[in-house]
Biotite code that builds the C-alpha atoms (Angstrom):
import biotite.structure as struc

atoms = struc.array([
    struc.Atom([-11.495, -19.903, 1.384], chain_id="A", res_id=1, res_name="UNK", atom_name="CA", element="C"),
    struc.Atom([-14.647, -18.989, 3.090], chain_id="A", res_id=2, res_name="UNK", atom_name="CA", element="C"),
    struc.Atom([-14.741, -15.574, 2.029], chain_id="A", res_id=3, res_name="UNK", atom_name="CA", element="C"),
    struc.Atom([-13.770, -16.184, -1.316], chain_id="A", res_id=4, res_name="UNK", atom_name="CA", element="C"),
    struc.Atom([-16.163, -19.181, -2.183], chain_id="A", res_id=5, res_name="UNK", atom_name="CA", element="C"),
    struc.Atom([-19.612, -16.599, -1.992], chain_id="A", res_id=6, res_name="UNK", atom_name="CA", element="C"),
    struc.Atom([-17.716, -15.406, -5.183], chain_id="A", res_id=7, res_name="UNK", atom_name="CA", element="C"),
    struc.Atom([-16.735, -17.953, -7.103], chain_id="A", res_id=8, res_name="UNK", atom_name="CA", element="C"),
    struc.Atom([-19.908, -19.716, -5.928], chain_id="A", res_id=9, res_name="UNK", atom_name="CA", element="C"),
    struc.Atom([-21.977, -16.667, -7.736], chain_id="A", res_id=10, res_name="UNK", atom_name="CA", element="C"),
    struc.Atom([-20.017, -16.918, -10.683], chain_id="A", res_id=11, res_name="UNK", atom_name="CA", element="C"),
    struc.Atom([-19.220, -20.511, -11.140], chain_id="A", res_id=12, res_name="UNK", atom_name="CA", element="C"),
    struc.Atom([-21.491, -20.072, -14.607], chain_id="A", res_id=13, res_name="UNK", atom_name="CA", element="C"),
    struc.Atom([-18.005, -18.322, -16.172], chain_id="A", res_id=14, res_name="UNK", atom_name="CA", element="C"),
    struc.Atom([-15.384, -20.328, -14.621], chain_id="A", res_id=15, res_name="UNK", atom_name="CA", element="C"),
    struc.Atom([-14.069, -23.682, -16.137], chain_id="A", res_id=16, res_name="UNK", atom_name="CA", element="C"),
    struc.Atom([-11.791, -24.483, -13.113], chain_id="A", res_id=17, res_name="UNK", atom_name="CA", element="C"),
    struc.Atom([-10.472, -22.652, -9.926], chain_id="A", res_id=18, res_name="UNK", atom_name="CA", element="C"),
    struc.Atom([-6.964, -23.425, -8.951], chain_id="A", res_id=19, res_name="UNK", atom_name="CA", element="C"),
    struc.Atom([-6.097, -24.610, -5.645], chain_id="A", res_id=20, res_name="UNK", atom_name="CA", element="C"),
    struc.Atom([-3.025, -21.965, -5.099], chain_id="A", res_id=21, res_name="UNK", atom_name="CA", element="C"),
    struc.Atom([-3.694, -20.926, -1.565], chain_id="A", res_id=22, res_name="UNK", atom_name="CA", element="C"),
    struc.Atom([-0.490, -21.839, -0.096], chain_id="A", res_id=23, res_name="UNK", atom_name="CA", element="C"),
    struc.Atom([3.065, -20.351, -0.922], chain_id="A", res_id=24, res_name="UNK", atom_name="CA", element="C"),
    struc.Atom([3.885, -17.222, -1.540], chain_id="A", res_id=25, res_name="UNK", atom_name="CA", element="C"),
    struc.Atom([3.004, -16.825, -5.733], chain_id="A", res_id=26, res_name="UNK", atom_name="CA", element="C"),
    struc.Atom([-0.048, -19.874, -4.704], chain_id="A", res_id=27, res_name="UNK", atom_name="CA", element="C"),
    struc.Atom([2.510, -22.781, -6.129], chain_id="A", res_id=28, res_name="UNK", atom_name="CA", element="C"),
    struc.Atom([1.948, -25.086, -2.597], chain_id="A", res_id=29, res_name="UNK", atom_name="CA", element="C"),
    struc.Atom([5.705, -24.524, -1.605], chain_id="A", res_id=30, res_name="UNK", atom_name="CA", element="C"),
    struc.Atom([7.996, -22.149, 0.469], chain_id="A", res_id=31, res_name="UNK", atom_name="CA", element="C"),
    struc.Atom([4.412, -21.296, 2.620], chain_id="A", res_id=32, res_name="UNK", atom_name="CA", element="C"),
    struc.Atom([5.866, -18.659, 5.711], chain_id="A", res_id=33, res_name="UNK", atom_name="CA", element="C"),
    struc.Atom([2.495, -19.912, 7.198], chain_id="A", res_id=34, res_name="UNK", atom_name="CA", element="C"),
    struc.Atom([3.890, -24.081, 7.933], chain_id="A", res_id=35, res_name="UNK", atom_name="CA", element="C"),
    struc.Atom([1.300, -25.454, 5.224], chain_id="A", res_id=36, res_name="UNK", atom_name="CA", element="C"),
    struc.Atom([3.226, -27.016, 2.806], chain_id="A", res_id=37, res_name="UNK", atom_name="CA", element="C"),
    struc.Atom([2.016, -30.898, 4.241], chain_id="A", res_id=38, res_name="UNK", atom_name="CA", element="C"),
    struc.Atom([-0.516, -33.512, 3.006], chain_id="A", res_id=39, res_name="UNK", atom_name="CA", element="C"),
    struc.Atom([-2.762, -32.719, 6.024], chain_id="A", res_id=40, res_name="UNK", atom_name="CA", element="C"),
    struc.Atom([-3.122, -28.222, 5.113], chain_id="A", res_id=41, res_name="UNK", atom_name="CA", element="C"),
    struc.Atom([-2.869, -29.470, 1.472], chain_id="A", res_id=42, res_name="UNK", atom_name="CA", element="C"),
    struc.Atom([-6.270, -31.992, 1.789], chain_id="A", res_id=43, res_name="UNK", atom_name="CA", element="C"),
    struc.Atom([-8.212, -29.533, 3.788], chain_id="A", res_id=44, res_name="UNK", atom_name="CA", element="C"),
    struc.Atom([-7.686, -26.619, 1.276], chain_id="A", res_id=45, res_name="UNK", atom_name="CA", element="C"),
    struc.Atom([-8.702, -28.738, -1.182], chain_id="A", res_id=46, res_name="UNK", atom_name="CA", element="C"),
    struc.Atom([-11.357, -30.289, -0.156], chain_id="A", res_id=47, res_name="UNK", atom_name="CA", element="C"),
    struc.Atom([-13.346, -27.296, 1.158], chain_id="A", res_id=48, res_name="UNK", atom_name="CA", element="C"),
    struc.Atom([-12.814, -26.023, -2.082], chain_id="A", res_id=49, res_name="UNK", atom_name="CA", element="C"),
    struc.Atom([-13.770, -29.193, -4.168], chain_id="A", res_id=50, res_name="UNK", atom_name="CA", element="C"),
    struc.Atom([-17.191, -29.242, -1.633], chain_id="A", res_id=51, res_name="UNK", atom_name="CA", element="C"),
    struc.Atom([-17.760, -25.533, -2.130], chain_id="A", res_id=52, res_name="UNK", atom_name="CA", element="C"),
    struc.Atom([-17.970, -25.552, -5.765], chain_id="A", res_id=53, res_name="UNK", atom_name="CA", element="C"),
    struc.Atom([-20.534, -26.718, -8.600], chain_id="A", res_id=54, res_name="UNK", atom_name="CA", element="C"),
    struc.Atom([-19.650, -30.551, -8.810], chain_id="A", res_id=55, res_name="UNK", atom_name="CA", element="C"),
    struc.Atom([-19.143, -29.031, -12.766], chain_id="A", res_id=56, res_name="UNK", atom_name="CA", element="C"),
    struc.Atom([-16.287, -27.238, -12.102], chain_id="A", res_id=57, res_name="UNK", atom_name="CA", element="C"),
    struc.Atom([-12.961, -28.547, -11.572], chain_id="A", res_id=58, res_name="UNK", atom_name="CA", element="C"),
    struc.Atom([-10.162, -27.388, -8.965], chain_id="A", res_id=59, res_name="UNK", atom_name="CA", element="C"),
    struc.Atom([-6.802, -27.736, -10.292], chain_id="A", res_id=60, res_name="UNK", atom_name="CA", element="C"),
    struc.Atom([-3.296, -28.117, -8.334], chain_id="A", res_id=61, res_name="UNK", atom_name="CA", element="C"),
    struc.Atom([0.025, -27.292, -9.978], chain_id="A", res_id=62, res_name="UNK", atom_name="CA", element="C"),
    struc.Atom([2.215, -30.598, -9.332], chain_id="A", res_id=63, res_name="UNK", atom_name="CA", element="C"),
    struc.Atom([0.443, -34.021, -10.017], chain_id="A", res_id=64, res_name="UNK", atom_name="CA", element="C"),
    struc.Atom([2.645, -35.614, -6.749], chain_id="A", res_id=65, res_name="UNK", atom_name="CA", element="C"),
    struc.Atom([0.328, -33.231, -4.679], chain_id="A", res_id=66, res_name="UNK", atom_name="CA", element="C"),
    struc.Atom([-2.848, -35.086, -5.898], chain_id="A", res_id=67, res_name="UNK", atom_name="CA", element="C"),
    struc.Atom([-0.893, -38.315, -5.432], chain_id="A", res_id=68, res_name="UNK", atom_name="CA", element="C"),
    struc.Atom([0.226, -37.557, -1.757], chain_id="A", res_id=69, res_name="UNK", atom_name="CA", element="C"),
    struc.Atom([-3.829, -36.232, -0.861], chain_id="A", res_id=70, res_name="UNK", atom_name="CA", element="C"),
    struc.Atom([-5.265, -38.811, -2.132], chain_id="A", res_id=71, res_name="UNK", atom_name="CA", element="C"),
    struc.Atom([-2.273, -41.772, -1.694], chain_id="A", res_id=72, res_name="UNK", atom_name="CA", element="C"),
    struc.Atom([-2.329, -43.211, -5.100], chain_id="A", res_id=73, res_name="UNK", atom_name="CA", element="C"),
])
């Protein structure tokens, strides 16, 4: 995430959102060879990416339980 964010950082003028698919294999948060499909990998990911962008953009995730578990509610 730290190397991409410089990017989306200088180009957060053309992007409406930036999905949160760092973990898994095709980015869908499941079947990660690396151990990160959890709450705890899942919160971090997202929040560095949620404080590294424009408070105007939005960072998506694919399944709604994900936001649920993160954010227990």
């Amino acid at each position: 995430i730290t190397q991409v964010l410089p990017i989306l950082q200088s180009n957060v003028d053309v992007l409406a959102f930036v999905d949160a698919g760092f973990i898994g294999l095709f980015g869908e948060w499941h079947d990660s060879s690396n151990g990160l499909v959890n709450t705890t990998d899942g919160k971090i990911i997202l929040e560095d990416l949620l404080l590294g962008l424009s408070t105007q953009r939005m960072v998506t995730l694919r399944y709604p339980y994900d936001k649920r578990a993160i954010y227990d509610s």
